[in-house]
N, C-alpha and C positions, 0 to 999 in steps of 0.2 A: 634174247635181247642183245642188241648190239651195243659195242664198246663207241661212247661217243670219241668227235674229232680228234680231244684233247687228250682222250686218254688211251695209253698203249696198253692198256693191261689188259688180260685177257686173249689178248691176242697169240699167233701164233709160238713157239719155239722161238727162244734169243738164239741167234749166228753170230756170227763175226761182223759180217756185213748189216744185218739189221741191226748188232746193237752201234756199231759207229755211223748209221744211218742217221738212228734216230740220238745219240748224242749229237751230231752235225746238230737236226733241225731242233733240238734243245739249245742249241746255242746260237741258231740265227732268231729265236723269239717264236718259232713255229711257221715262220716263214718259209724255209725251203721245199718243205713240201707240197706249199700252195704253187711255187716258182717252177718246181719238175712237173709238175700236174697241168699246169698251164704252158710248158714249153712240149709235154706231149699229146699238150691237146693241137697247140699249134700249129707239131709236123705232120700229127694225122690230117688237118682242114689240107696240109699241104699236098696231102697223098702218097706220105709215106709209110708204107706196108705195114711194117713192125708198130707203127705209134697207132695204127686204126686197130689191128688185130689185137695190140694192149689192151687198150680202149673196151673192145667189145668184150673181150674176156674179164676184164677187171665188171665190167654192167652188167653181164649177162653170166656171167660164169665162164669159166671153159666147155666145150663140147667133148664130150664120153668120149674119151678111147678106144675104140674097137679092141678085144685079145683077137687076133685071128692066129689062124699057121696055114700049114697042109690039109687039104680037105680029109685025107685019110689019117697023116700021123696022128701021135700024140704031143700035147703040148708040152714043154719042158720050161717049170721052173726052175732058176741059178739063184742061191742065194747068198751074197758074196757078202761075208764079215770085214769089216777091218780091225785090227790090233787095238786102236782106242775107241771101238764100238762098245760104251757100259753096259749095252743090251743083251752083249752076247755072254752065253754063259759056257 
């Protein structure tokens, strides 16, 4: 079931950036997100790259990543920790 307009929960992981994102549009009334939504629907009609390729990924999803490498190697995963990673043990 999906998390209606109004409400954030459920959703992904708090960030830094999402959660002053969403304190912003908590304090325009829920306005600014209807105003970034409508400003990149705008420069997509305009034909710009990034706001259509949004657009399509935000409606459609993203398109699968291919893993590729070397037809012969092996593939090599790096799995790089950081210091205030609480994941790592």
């Amino acid at each position: 079931m999906r998390a209606s307009v109004n409400s954030w929960e459920g959703l992904k992981k708090t960030t830094f950036v999402r959660d002053c994102f969403l304190r912003l549009n908590a304090q325009s009334d829920g306005n600014m997100v209807r105003l970034v939504c409508e400003k990149v629907v705008e420069l997509a009609k305009e034909g710009e790259p990034w706001a259509v390729q949004e657009l399509f990924n935000r409606l459609d999803g993203k398109p699968p990543q291919a893993i590729t490498g070397d037809g012969d190697a092996s593939l090599v995963v790096q799995v790089i920790k950081f210091a205030n990673d609480s994941a790592s043990s």
